[in-house]
C-alpha positions in Angstrom: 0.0 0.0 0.0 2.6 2.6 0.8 4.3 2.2 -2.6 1.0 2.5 -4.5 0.7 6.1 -2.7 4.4 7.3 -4.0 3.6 7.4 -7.7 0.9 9.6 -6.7 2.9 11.9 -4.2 5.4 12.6 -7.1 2.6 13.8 -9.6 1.2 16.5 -6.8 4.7 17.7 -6.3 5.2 18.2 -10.4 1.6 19.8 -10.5 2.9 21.9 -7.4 6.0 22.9 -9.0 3.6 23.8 -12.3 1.8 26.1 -10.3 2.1 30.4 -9.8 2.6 31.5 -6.5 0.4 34.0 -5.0 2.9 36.5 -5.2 4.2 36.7 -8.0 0.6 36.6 -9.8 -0.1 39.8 -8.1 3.2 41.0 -8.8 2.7 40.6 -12.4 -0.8 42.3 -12.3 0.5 45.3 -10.7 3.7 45.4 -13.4 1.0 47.3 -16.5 -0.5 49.6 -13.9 3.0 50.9 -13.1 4.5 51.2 -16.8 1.1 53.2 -17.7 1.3 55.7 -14.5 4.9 56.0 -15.3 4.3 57.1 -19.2 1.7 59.8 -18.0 4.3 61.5 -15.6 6.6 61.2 -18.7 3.8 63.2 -20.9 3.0 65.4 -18.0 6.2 66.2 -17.7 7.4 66.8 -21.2 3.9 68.8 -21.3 5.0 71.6 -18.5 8.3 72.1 -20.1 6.8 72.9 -23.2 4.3 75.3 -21.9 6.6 76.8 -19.2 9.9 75.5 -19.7 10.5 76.6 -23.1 11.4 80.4 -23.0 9.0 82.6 -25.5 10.3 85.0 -28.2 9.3 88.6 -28.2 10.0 91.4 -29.8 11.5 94.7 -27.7 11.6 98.8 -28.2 13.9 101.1 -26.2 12.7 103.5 -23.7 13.3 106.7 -24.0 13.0 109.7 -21.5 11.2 112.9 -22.6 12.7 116.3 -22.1 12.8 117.0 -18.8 10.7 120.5 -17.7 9.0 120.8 -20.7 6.6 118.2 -21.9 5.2 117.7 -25.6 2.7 119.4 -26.9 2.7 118.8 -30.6 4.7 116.7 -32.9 5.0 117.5 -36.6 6.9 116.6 -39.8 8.7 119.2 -42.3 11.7 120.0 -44.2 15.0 122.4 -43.8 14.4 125.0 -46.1 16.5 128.7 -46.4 14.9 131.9 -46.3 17.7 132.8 -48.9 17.7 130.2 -52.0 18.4 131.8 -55.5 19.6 130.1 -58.8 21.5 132.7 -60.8 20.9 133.9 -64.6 22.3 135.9 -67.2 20.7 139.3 -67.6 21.0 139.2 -71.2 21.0 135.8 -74.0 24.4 134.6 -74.7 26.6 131.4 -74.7 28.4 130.1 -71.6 32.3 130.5 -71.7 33.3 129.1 -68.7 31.8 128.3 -65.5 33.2 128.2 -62.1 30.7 127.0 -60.0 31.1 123.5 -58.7 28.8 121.7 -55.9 29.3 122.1 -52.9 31.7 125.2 -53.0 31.2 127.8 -50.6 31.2 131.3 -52.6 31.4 134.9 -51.0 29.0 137.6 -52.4 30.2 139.2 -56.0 32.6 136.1 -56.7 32.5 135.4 -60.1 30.6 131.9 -61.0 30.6 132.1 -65.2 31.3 134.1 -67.6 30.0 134.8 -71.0 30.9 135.2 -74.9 31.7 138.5 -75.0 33.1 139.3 -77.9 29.8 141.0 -79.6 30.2 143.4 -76.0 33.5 144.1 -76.6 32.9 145.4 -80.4 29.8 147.4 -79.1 31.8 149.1 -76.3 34.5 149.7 -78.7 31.8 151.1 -81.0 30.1 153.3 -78.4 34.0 154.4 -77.4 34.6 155.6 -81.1 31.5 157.9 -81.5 32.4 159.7 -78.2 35.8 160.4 -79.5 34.0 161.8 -82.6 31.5 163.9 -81.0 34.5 165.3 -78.8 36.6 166.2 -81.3 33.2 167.8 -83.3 32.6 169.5 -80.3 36.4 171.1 -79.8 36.4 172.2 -83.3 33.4 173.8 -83.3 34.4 175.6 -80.0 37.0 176.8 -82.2 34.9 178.4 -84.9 33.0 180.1 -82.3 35.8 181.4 -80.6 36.7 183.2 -83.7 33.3 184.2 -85.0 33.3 186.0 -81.7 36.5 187.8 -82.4 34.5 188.9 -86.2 31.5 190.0 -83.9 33.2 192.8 -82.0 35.7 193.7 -85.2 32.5 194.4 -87.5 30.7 196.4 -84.2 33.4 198.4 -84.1 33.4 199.2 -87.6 29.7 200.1 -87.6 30.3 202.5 -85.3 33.0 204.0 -87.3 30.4 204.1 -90.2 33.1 201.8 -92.1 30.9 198.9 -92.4 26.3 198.2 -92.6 24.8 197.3 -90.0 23.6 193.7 -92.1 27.4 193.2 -91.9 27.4 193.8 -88.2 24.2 191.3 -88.2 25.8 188.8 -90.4 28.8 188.4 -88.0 26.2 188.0 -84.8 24.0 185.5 -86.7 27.4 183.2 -87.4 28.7 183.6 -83.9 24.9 182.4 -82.6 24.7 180.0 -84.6 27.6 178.4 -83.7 26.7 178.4 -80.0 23.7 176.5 -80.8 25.7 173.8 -82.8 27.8 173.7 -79.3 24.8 172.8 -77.5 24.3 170.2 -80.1 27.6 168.5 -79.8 27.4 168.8 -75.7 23.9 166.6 -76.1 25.4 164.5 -79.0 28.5 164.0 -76.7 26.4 163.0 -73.7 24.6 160.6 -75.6 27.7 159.1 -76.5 28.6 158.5 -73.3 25.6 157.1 -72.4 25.9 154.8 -75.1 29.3 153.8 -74.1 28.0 153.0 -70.5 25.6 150.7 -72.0 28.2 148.7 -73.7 30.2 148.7 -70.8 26.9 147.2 -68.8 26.3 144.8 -71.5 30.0 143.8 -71.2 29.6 143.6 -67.5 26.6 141.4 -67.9 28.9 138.6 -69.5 30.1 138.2 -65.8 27.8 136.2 -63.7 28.7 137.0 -60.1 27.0 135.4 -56.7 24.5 137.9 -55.2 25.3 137.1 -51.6 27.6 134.1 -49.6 26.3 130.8 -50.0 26.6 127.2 -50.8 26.6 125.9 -54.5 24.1 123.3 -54.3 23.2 123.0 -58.1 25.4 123.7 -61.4 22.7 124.2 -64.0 24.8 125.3 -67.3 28.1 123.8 -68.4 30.7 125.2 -71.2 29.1 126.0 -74.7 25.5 126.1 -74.1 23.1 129.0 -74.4 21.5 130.9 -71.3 18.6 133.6 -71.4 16.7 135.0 -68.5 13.6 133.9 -70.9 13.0 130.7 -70.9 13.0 129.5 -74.9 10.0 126.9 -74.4 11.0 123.4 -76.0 14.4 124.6 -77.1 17.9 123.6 -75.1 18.3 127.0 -73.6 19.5 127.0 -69.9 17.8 129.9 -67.6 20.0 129.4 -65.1 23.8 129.0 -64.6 23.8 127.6 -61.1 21.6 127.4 -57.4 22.8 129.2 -54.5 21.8 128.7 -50.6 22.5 130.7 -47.7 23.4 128.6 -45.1 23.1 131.1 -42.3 19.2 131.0 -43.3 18.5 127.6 -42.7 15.1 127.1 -40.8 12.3 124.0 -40.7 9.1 124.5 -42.3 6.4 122.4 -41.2 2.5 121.5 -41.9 0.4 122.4 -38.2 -3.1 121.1 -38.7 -5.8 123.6 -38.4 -6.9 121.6 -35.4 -4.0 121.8 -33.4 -2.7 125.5 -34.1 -3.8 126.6 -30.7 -1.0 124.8 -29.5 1.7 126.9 -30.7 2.7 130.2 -30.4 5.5 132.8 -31.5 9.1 132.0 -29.7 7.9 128.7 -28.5 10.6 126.1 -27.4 10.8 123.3 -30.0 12.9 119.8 -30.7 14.1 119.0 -33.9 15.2 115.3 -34.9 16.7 115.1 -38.0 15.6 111.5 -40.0 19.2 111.4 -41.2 20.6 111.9 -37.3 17.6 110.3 -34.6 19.8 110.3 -32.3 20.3 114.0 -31.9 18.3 116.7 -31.0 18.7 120.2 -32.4 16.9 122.9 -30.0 14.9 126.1 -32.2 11.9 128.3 -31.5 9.2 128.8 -33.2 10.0 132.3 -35.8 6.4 132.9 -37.1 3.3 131.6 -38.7 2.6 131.8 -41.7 -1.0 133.6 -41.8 -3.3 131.4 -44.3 -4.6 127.8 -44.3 -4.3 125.4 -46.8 -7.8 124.7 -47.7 -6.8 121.5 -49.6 -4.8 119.8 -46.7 -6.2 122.0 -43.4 -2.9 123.1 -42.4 -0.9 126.2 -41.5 2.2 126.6 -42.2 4.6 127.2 -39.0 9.1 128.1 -39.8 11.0 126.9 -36.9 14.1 128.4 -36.3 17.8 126.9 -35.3 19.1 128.2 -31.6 22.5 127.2 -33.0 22.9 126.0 -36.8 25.3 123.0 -37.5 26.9 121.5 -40.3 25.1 118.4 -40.8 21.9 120.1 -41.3 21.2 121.1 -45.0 18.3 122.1 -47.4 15.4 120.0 -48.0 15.8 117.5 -45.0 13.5 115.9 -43.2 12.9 116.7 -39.6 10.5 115.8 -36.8 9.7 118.8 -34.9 8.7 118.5 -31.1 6.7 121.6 -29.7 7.1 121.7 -26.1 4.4 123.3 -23.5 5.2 125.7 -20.6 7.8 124.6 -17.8 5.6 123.1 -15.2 5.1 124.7 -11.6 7.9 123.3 -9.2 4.9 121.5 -7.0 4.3 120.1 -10.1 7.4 118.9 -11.3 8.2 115.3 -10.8 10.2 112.8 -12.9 9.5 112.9 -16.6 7.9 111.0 -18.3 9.2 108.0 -20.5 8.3 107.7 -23.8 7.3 103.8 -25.2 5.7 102.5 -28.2 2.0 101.9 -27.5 2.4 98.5 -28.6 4.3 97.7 -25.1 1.0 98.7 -23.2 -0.9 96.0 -21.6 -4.4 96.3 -19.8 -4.4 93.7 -16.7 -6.9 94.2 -14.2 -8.2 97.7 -14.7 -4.3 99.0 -14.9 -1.6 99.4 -17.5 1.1 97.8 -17.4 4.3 97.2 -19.3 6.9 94.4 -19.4 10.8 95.0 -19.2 13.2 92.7 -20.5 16.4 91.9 -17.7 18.7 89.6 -17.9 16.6 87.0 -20.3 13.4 87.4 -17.8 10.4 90.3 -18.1 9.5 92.2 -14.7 5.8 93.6 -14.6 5.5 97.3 -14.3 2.7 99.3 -13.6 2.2 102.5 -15.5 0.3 105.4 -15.5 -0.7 107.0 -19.3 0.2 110.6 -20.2 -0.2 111.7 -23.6 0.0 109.9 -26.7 2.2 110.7 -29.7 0.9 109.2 -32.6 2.2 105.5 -32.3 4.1 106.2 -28.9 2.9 107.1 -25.7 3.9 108.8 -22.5 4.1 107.0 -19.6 4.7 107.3 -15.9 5.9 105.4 -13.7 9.5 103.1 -12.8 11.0 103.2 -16.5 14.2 104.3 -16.6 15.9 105.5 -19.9 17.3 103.0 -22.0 15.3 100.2 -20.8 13.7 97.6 -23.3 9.9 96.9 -23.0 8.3 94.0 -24.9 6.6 95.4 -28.1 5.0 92.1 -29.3 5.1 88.8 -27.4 2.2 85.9 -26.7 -0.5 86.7 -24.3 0.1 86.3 -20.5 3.1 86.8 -20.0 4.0 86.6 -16.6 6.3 88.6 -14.2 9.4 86.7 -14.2 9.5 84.3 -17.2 12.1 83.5 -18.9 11.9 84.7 -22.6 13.9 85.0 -25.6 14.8 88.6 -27.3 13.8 88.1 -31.3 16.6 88.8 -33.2 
């Protein structure tokens, strides 16, 4: 009997041995659950990072601190122009012998810029010259004659009152002697004509010479060597009207469009900034010099000429400028820190307030600000901006104090 039951003890140990334990089963159920709660934290993860690890790129503008004591009125647009701009012609039709005008040369009033063919002068002058010689020497001779009809005069009166000669002699001798002093009077008139005459060639020799009216800067040559000028413009022919442009430097002003709107806002002598677009980065100071009295009906404006405090060098005609009218210097109780100046593309509403966002050291800092008055596509602000600064111009929405972000560019 006991070895009947050992063939059967050795097949419930092999099924034993064939069997899962407990553990492990529940071991191995468990293993799925952990792999899938693993792969979400992985998502989750690589989910934050991409919403708040990655930094944002945004775009930035400079800051910039307006003019301390005055603030801006009115901002306009014009152009250097002088008060003194003239291009020089010949007074009379002739053909250009030479010119000496260059651009850019600085010329002193009377200095000689071209001259002229003058050879059709010269034989005029020369002309006039000879007849006054003529009418001279007319004039001496018959000065002569009369000096000796005078000297028949008093012989034949004293002969008539000896009897020895008529009286129509006496008369004959008188008649001669007036007669010449008429023909004096003559030559005197013809003589002065001649001179006349000869100071007209002279002028139209003199007018061969085309000389600068006042000191200026060349800033146009308009003629060169061998062509025709007129002070009549020949319409469709290839005669010049003008030998060259000249502008006074010391007359430079800015001339600008004020629209009929804002015109209340400036007055005589008022305080003004101009930028030049070829220099932004430097203010020239100027007053305002007058306004212009009439309105453009076409465009509503009036124009306003703005005048240098101090000219310069790099300023010249037909610029363009920016012109910043400033307003009365504020009361001292008044007077706090100026205002910054930002695009008003940087402004943010958040809650009821404005704010801006500043760019430091690869992160933005909220600031609150306070508006002031806007200048067309910048604004004035108050509040902790400091000249120089960058402020975010164009980023993604919610932004928040003290992310990281990228600077564009």
């Amino acid at each position: 009997m006991p070895q009947a039951q050992e063939p059967e003890r050795a097949v419930r140990q092999d099924l034993a041995d064939l069997r899962i334990a407990e553990a492990d089963r529940r071991g191995r159920r468990r293993a799925p659950w952990r792999l899938l709660a693993l792969a979400a934290l992985l998502a989750l993860a690589g989910a934050g990072y991409w919403l708040y690890g990655r930094a944002p790129v945004v775009e930035v503008a400079q800051v910039r601190v307006a003019p301390a004591g005055r603030p801006a009125v009115l901002n306009a647009s014009g152009y250097v122009t002088p008060r003194r701009r003239a291009t020089i012609a010949a007074k009379i039709t002739g053909l250009v012998k030479e010119v000496f005008a260059e651009e850019g040369m600085r010329v002193h009033a009377g200095q000689v810029l071209a001259t002229l063919d003058d050879s059709d002068a010269q034989a005029r002058l020369l002309a006039a010259k000879a007849e006054q010689d003529a009418t001279a020497a007319t004039l001496a001779d018959l000065r002569v004659n009369l000096a000796n009809a005078e000297r028949d005069r008093r012989r034949f009166e004293e002969l008539w009152r000896d009897g020895a000669v008529s009286e129509e002699s006496v008369d004959r001798a008188r008649t001669a002697a007036e007669s010449l002093r008429a023909r004096i009077t003559l030559a005197n008139e013809q003589v002065r004509a001649a001179e006349a005459q000869t100071k007209v060639a002279a002028q139209d020799l003199e007018n061969t010479i085309i000389r600068a009216p006042f000191a200026g800067l060349v800033v146009s040559k308009d003629a060169q060597r061998g062509e025709m000028v007129s002070p009549i413009s020949a319409g469709g022919g290839f005669t010049r009207t003008g030998i060259a442009t000249i502008v006074d430097m010391t007359s430079l002003e800015i001339e600008v469009d004020v629209n009929e709107s804002s015109l209340a806002k400036v007055t005589p002598n008022q305080p003004v900034h101009a930028v030049l677009d070829a220099y932004p980065d430097w203010k020239a100071p100027g007053r305002v010099r007058t306004i212009i009295p009439t309105a453009d009906r076409q465009k509503a404006t009036v124009k306003v000429r703005v005048a240098f405090d101090r000219l310069d060098p790099r300023i010249l005609p037909d610029m363009g400028v920016k012109v910043t009218f400033l307003g009365a210097e504020p009361k001292a109780a008044r007077a706090g820190t100026p205002p910054a100046v930002v695009p008003r593309a940087a402004i943010r509403e958040e809650a009821g307030r404005h704010v801006v966002y500043v760019l430091r050291d690869g992160r933005v800092e909220r600031r609150v600000v306070r508006l002031g008055e806007a200048r067309g596509s910048e604004q004035d602000v108050t509040g902790p901006l400091a000249d120089g600064e960058q402020v975010v111009v164009n980023g993604p929405e919610g932004l928040r104090d003290g992310q990281r972000v990228q600077k564009k560019g």
